[in-house]
Each structure stands twice: as structure tokens, then as C-alpha cells.
BAMARZA-636355 format. One record per residue (C-alpha): residue number from 1; chain; x negated, y negated, z negated. Coordinates in nm, 3 decimals, padded with zeros to 5 digits, m for minus. Each point is the difference from the previous one (the first is absolute). Layout:
<pts>
@nr=NUM kette=A east=X north=Y up=Z
...
</pts>
This chain:
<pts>
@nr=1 kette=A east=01.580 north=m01.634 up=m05.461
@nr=2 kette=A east=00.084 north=m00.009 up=00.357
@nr=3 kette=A east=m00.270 north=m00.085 up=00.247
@nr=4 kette=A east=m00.012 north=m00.275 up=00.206
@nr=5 kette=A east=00.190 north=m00.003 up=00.315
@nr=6 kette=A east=m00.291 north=m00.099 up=00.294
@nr=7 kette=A east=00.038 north=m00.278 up=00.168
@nr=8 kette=A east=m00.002 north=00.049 up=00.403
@nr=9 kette=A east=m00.388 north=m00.203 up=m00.005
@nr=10 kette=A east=m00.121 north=00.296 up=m00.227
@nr=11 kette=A east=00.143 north=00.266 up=00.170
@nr=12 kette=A east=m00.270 north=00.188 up=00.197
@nr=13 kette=A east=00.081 north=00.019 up=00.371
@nr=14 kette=A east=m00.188 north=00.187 up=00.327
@nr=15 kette=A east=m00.294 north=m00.185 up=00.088
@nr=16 kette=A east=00.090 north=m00.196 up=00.319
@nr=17 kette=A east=m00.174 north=00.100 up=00.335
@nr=18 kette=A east=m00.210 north=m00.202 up=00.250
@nr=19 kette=A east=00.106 north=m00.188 up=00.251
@nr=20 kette=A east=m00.033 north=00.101 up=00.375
@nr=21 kette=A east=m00.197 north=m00.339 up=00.030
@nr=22 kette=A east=m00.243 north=00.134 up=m00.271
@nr=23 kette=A east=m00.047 north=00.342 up=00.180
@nr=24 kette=A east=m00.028 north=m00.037 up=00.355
@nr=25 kette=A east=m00.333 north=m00.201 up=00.014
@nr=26 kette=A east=m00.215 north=00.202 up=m00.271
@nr=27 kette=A east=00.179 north=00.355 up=00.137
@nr=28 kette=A east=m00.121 north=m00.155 up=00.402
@nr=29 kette=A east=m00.334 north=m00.131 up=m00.031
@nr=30 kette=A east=m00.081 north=00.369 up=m00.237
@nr=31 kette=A east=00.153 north=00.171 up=00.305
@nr=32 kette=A east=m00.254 north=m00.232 up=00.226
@nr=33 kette=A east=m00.291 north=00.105 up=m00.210
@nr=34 kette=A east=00.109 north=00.400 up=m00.003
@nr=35 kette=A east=00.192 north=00.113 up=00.210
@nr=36 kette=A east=m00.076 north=00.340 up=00.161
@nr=37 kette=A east=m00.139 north=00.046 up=00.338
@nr=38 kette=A east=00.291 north=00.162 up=00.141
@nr=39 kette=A east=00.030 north=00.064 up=00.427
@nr=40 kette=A east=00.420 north=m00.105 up=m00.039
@nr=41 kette=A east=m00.143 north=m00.333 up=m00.167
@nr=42 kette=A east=m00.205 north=m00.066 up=00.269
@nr=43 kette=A east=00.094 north=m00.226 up=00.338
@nr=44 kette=A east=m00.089 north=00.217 up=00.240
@nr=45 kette=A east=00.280 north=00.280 up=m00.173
@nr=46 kette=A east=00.272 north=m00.194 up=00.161
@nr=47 kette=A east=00.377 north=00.093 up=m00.087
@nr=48 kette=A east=m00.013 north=00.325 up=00.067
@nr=49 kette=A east=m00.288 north=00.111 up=m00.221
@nr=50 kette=A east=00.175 north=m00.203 up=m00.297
@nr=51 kette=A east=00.285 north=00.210 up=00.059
@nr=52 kette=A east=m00.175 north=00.282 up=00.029
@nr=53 kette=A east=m00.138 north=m00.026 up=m00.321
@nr=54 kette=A east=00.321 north=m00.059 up=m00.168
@nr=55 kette=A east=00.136 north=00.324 up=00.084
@nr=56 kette=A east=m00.303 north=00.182 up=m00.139
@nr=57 kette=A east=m00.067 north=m00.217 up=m00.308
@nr=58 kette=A east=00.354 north=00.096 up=m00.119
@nr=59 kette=A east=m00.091 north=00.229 up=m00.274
@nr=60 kette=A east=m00.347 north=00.092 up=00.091
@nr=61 kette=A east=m00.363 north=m00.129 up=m00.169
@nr=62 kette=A east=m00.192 north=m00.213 up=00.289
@nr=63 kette=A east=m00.222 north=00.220 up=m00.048
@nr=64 kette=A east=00.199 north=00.284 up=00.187
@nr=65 kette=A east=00.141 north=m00.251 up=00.241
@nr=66 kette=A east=m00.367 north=m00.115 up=00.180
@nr=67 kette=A east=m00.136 north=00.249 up=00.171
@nr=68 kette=A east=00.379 north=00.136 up=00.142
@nr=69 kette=A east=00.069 north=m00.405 up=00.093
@nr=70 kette=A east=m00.346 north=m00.011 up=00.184
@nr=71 kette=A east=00.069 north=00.297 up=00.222
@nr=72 kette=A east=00.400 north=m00.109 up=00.070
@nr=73 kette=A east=m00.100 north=m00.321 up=00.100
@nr=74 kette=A east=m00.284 north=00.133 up=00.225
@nr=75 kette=A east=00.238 north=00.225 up=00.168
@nr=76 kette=A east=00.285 north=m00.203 up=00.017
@nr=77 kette=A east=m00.080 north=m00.354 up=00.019
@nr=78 kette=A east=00.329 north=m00.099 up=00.088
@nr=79 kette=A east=00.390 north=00.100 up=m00.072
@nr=80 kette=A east=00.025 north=00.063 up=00.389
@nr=81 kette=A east=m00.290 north=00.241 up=m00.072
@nr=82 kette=A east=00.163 north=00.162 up=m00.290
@nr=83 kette=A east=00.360 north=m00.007 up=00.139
@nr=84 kette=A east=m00.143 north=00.220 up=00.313
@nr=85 kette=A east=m00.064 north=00.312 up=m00.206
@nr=86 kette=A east=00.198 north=00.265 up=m00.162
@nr=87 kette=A east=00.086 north=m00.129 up=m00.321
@nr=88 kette=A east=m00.141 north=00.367 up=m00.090
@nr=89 kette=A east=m00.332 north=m00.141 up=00.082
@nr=90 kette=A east=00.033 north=m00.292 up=m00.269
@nr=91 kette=A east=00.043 north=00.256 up=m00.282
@nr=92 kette=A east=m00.249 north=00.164 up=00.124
@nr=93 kette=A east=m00.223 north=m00.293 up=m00.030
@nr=94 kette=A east=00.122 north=m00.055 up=m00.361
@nr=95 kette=A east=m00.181 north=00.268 up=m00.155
@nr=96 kette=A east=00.046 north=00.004 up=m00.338
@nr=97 kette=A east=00.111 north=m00.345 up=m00.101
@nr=98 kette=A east=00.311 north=00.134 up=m00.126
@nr=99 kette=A east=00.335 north=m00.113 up=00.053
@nr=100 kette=A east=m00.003 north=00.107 up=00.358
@nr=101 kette=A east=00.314 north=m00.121 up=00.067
@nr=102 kette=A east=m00.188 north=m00.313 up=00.006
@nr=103 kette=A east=m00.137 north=00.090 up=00.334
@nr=104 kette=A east=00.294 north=00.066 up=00.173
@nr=105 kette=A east=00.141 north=m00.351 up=m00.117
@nr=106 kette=A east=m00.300 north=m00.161 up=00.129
@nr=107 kette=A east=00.025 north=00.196 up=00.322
@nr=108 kette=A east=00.383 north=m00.114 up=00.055
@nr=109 kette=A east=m00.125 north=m00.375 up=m00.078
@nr=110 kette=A east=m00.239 north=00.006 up=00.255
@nr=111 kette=A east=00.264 north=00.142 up=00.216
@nr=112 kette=A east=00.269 north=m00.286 up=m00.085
@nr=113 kette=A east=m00.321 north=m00.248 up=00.015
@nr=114 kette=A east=m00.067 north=00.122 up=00.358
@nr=115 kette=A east=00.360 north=00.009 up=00.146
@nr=116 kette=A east=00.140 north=m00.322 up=m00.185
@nr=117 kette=A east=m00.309 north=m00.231 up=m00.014
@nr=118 kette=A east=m00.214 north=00.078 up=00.291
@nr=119 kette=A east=m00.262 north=00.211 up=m00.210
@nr=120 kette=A east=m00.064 north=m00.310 up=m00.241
@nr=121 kette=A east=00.082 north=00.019 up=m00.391
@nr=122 kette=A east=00.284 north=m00.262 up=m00.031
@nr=123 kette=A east=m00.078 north=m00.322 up=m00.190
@nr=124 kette=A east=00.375 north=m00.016 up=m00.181
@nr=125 kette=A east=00.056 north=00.108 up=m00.289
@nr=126 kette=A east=00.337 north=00.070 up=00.100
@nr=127 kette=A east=m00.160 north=00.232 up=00.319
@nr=128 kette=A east=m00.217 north=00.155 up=m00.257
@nr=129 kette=A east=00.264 north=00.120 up=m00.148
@nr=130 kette=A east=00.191 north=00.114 up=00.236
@nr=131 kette=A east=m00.239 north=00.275 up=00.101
@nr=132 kette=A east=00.042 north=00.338 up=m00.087
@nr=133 kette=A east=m00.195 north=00.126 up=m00.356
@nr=134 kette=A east=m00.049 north=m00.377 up=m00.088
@nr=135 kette=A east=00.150 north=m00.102 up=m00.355
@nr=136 kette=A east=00.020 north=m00.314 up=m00.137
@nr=137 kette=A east=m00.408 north=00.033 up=m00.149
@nr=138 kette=A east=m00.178 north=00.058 up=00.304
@nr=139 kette=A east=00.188 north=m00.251 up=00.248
@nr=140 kette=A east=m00.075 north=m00.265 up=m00.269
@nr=141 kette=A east=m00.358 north=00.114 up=00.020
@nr=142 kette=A east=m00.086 north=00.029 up=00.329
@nr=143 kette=A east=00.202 north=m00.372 up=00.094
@nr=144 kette=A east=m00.232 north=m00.106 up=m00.378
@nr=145 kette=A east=m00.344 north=00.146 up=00.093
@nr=146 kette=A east=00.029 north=00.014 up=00.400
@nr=147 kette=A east=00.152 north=m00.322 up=00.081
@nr=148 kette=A east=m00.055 north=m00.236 up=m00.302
@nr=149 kette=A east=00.348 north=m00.026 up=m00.096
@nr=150 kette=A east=00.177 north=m00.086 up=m00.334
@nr=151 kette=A east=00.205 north=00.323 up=m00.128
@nr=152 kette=A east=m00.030 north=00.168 up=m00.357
@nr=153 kette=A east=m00.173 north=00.306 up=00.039
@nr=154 kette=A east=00.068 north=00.253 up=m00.263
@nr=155 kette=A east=m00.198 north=00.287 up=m00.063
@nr=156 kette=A east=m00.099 north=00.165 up=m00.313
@nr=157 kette=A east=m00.311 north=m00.151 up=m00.068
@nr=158 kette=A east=00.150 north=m00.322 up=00.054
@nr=159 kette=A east=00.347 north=00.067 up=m00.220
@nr=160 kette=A east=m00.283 north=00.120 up=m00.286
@nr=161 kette=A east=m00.171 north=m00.353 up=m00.021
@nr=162 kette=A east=00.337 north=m00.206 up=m00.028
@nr=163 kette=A east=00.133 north=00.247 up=m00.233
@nr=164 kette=A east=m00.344 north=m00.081 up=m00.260
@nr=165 kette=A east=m00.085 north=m00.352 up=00.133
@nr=166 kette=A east=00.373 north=m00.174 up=00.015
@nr=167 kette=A east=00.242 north=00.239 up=m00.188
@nr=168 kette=A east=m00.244 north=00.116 up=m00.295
@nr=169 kette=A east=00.068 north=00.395 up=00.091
@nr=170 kette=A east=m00.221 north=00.278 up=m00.022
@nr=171 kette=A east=00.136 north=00.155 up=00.380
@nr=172 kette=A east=00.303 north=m00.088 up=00.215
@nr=173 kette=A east=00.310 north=00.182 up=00.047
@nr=174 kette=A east=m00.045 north=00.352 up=00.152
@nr=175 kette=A east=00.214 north=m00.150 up=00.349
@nr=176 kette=A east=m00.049 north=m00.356 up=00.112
@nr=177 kette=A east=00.242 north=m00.220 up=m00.138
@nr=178 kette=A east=00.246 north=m00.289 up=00.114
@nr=179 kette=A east=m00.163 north=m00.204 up=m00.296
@nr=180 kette=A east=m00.355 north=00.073 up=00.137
@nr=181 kette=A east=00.048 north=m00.103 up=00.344
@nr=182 kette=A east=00.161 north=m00.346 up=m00.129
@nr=183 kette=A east=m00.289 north=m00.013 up=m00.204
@nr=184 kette=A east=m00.230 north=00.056 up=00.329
@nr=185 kette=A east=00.158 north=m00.240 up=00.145
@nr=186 kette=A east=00.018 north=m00.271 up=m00.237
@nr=187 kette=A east=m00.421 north=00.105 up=00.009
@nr=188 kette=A east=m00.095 north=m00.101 up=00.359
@nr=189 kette=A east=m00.149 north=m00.292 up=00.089
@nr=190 kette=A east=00.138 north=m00.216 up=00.235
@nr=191 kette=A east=m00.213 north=00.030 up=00.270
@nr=192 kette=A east=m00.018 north=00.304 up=00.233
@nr=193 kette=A east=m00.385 north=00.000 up=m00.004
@nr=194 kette=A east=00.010 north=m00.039 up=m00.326
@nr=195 kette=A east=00.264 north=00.268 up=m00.104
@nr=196 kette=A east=m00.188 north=00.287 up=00.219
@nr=197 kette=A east=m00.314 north=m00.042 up=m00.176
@nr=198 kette=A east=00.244 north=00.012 up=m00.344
@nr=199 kette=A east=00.128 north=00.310 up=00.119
@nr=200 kette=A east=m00.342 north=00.150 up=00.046
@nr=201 kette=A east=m00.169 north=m00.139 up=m00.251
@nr=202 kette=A east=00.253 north=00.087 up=m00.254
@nr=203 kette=A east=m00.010 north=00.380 up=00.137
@nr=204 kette=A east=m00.377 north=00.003 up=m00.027
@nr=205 kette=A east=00.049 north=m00.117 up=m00.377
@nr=206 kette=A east=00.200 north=00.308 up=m00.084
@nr=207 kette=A east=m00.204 north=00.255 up=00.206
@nr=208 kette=A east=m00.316 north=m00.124 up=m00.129
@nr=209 kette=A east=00.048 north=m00.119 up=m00.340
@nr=210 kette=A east=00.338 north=m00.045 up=m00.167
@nr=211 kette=A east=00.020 north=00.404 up=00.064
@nr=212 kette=A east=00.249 north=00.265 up=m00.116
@nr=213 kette=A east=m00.239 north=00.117 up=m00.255
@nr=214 kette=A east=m00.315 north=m00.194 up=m00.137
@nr=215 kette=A east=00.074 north=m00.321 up=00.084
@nr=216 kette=A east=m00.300 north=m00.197 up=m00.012
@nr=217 kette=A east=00.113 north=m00.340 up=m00.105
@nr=218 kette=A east=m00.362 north=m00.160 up=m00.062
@nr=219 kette=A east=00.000 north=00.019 up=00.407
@nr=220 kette=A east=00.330 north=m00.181 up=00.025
@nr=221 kette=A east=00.031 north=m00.350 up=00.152
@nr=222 kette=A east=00.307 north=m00.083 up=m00.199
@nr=223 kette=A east=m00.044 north=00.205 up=m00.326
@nr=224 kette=A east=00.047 north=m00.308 up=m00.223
@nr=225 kette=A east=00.356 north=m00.066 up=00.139
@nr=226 kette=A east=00.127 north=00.334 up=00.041
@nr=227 kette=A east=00.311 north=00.049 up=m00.203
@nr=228 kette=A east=m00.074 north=00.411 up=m00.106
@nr=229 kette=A east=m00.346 north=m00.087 up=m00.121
@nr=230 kette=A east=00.146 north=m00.295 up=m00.178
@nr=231 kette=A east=00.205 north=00.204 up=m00.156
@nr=232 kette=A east=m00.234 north=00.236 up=m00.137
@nr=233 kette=A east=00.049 north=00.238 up=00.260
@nr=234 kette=A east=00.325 north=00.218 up=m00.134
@nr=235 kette=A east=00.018 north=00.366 up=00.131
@nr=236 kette=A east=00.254 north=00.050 up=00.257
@nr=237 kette=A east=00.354 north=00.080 up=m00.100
@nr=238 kette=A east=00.239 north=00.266 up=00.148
@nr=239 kette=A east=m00.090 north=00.339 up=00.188
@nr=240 kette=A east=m00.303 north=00.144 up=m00.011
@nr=241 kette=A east=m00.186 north=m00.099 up=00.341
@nr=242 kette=A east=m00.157 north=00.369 up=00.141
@nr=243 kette=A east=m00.213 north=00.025 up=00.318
@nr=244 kette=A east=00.124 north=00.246 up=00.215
@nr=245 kette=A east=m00.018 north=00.384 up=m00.043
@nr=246 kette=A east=m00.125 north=00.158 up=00.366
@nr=247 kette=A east=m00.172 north=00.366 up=m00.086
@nr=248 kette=A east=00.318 north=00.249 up=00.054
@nr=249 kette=A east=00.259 north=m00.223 up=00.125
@nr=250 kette=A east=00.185 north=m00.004 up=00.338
@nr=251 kette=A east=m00.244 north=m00.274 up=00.157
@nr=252 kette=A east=m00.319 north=00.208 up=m00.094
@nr=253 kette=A east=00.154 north=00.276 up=00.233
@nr=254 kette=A east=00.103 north=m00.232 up=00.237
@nr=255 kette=A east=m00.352 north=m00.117 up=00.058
@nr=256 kette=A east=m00.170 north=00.315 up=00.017
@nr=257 kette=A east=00.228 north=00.054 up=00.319
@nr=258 kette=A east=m00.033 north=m00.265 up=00.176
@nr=259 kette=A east=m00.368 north=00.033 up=m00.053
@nr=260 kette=A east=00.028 north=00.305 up=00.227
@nr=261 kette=A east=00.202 north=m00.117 up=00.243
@nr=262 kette=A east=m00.181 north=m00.321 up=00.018
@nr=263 kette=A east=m00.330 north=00.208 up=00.100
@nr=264 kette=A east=00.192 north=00.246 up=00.231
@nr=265 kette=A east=m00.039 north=m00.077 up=00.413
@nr=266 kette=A east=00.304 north=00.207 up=00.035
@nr=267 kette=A east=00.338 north=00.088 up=m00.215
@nr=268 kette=A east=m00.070 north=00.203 up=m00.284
@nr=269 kette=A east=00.163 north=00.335 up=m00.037
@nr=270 kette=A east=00.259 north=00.023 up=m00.311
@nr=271 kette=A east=m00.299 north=00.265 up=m00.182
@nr=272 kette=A east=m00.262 north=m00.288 up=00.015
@nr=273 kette=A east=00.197 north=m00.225 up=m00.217
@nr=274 kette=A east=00.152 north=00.293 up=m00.225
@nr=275 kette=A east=m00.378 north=00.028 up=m00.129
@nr=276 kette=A east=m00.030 north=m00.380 up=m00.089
@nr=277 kette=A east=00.239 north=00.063 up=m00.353
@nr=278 kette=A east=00.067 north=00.338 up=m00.172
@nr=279 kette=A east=00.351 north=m00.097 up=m00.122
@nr=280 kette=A east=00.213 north=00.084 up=00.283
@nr=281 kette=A east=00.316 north=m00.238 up=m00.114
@nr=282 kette=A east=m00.209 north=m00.299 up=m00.092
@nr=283 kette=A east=m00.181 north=00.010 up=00.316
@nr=284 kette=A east=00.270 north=00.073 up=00.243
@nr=285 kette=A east=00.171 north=m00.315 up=m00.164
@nr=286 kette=A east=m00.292 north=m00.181 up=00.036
@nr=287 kette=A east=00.028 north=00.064 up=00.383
@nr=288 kette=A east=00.357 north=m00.002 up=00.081
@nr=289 kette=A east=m00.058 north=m00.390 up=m00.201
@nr=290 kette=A east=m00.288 north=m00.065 up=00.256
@nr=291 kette=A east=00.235 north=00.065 up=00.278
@nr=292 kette=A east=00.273 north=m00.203 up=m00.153
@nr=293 kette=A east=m00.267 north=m00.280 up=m00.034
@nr=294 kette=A east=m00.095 north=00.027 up=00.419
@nr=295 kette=A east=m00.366 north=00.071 up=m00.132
@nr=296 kette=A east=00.029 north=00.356 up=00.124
@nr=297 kette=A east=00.121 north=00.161 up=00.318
@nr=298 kette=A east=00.173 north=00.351 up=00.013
@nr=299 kette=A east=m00.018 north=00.172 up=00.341
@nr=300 kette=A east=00.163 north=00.349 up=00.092
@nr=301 kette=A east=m00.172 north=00.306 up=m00.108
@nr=302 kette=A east=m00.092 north=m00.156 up=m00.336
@nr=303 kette=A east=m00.243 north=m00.230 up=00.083
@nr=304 kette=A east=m00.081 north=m00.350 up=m00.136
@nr=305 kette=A east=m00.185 north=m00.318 up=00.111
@nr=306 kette=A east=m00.046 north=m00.365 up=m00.025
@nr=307 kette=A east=00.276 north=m00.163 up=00.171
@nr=308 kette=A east=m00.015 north=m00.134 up=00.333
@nr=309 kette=A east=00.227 north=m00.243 up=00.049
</pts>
């Protein structure tokens, strides 16, 4: 006997996500009630510590970033102040954030900031962009979280509550998608006020609560409408997501070098650094990469130092 055909009204289909007008109020006012402490979120941190903290947040635990954000600020209070050193000086003051390459971006922004704009971060979006080691993510956040303005900001705590709470996934794609920035944008509220404290507030949510791993949906403002939990929570499909391997590799050995030369007061003789790393081929390519990358500066007689420009 041949079974039934289904009709379309019995076929089961993905549970349907919320609304942006049923998450921005309950996702805001939880954001009002626990939000972190943070110095960028304060007023007195201006545009320039909200920028500052972008660059450092980008792959690093705030945690880590504090105490390095404290002392930048309180040495360089302004681009102007930045933009006057070497930019050697701002990886020095990096420590060991990681990603140092970060600190010569921020160094050329302050730079750009200080030539084009009369030492003040721009308020355009467009500006923003424009400035050297800006992307599309951190202009949107500093013109979002500085100024008050309306712009979908994207990062991956953000991208992970969309993907539960509107598309009913585990995790989003492994690079940000056209489909998740319409979906970002379709998300803001109308208002600039309004959309900033979205952007944050939404943020918080994912670095607080919807997290990578034990997600603690009893704490969540909008765990009753969010499509994954709906769902029954399925297990994310495709490749295996895998943190980041860092005993051995290339960027191990390219820390434990600048780590010297970051604590030299003068350039540091080839034989210094050849005692960092046993393997002689990984570490001189670890090197020759640092000088490729304008973190390191080689000067004759095989010496090495921050650079000074």
C-alpha cells in the first residue's frame, strides 16, 4: 500500500525566527541591567579610547586587553601623542597581546588621524574607513559606539547570536557573509541612539552569555524566541571548528623575539636572538617574516631593533 503523499500543512518546516522588533528591547534593557564596566564604554574614553580598544579586542580575552589599554591611554592620550613616536615604540608598548601587527596599524591611524583630521578621530564612517589598518568592523564600531551612529557592526560574538536567535544555527559561517550583513542590517533599529546600544548590547549577549561553548540560555533575555533553541538546538553542520594550535608554530617563535627586542635599550646582536629558538630554519624564517611585516629592523653588522620610523 503506498503511503500517503503529505500535504504541504503537514510537512514539518524550520521553526521561524524572531523579529528584530521582538529582540531589540528585551536584548537592550538586559544590556542596561549588565553590562560590564568597561573604560572604552565610558564618556570620558572619547573616540580615541573606543578605537583603541577595537584594535586590541580583535582576537584577544578583555581580560588581556585592560591592563595594556590602561597604560596606552595613560601614555598616549591622544593620536597626536601616539603619531609622535617611533612606531617601534607602539610595539613595544603591545607586549604580548599578540597580533602585533595590530600596533603598527594603530600607530599609522594615529598618524593619518593627525595629518588628515587635525589629531581628532573622524566622525564618518566613510573617513573611518579611509584610514590605514581600518576594515569595514572597526570603522562601523567606532562611528556605532563613539558617535551614536546607526551602522551594523559585525563581530563574532554578534554573528553567533543571529546565527542561534534568527537563523536557528548552531555557529555562523567561518568568514562573514553577504547574507549576514543583510541580515544585520535588516536588524537595526531605526534610530541611531537606538541602533548603538543594539550593537552593544547584542555584543555583550554573545560575550557574556550566548557563548562559543556553554551557552547559558536560562540567562538569556530572548531564549523563548530564539530560533536554535526552538529547534532543539541541532549540532552544527560542516567542518570541524578547532581553536588555534600556538606551541611550535611560526608565531610562537615570532613572539619569543620580539620579546627580546622589545626589552632591549639598544639593537640586539644576531647571537641574542639565535638563542630565542633552537631550530635554526624555523627561526630565521620567523625573522626574515618579522622584517617583511616592518615589526623588526635590520641594521648593518647583524643587528636588529624595533623600528623607528
Amino acid at each position: 500500500m503506498t503511503a500517503p503523499t503529505k500535504t504541504p500543512e503537514t510537512v514539518p518546516g524550520p521553526v521561524a525566527g524572531p523579529t528584530r522588533t521582538d529582540l531589540h528591547e528585551p536584548v537592550i534593557d538586559w544590556f542596561t541591567e549588565h553590562a560590564r564596566d568597561l573604560p572604552w564604554r565610558r564618556p570620558d574614553a572619547g573616540a580615541w579610547g573606543v578605537m583603541v580598544s577595537e584594535f586590541m579586542l580583535q582576537q584577544t580575552p578583555v581580560s588581556r586587553v585592560l591592563p595594556v589599554y590602561e597604560q596606552w591611554l595613560a601614555r598616549w592620550p591622544r593620536p597626536a601623542d601616539l603619531a609622535a613616536e617611533a612606531s617601534g615604540e607602539a610595539v613595544r608598548a603591545w607586549g604580548r597581546l599578540g597580533y602585533p601587527r595590530r600596533a603598527l596599524r594603530l600607530h599609522g591611524a594615529a598618524v593619518a588621524i593627525t595629518e588628515r583630521h587635525g589629531g581628532d578621530v573622524p566622525t564618518s564612517h566613510a573617513q573611518l574607513l579611509a584610514l590605514p589598518g581600518i576594515g569595514e568592523y572597526t570603522a562601523a564600531a567606532v562611528a556605532s559606539f563613539a558617535y551614536g551612529q546607526r551602522h551594523a557592526v559585525l563581530d563574532t560574538n554578534v554573528r553567533r547570536v543571529f546565527a542561534r536567535a534568527v537563523t536557528g544555527v548552531q555557529y555562523p559561517p567561518n568568514a562573514t557573509t553577504a547574507a549576514e550583513r543583510r541580515l544585520a542590517r535588516a536588524l537595526l533599529p531605526d534610530e541611531d541612539g537606538t541602533a548603538a546600544q543594539w550593537a552593544a548590547a547584542s555584543m555583550e549577549l554573545g560575550a557574556l552569555v550566548c557563548t562559543a561553548k556553554n551557552e547559558q540560555c536560562h540567562r538569556c533575555p530572548v531564549a523563548a524566541q530564539c530560533a536554535w533553541r526552538l529547534a532543539g538546538k541541532p549540532p552544527h553542520e560542516g567542518p570541524a571548528r578547532r581553536g588555534q594550535t600556538y606551541a611550535g608554530t611560526d608565531r610562537q617563535v615570532r613572539g619569543k623575539l620580539l620579546a627580546v627586542l622589545r626589552e632591549a635599550v639598544a639593537p640586539v646582536p644576531q647571537a641574542v636572538l639565535d638563542r630565542v629558538w633552537d631550530e635554526p630554519v624555523q627561526r630565521a624564517r620567523a625573522l626574515d617574516g618579522l622584517v617583511d611585516d616592518g615589526l623588526v629592523e635590520p641594521l648593518a653588522g647583524g643587528l636588529y631593533r624595533l623600528p623607528a620610523g
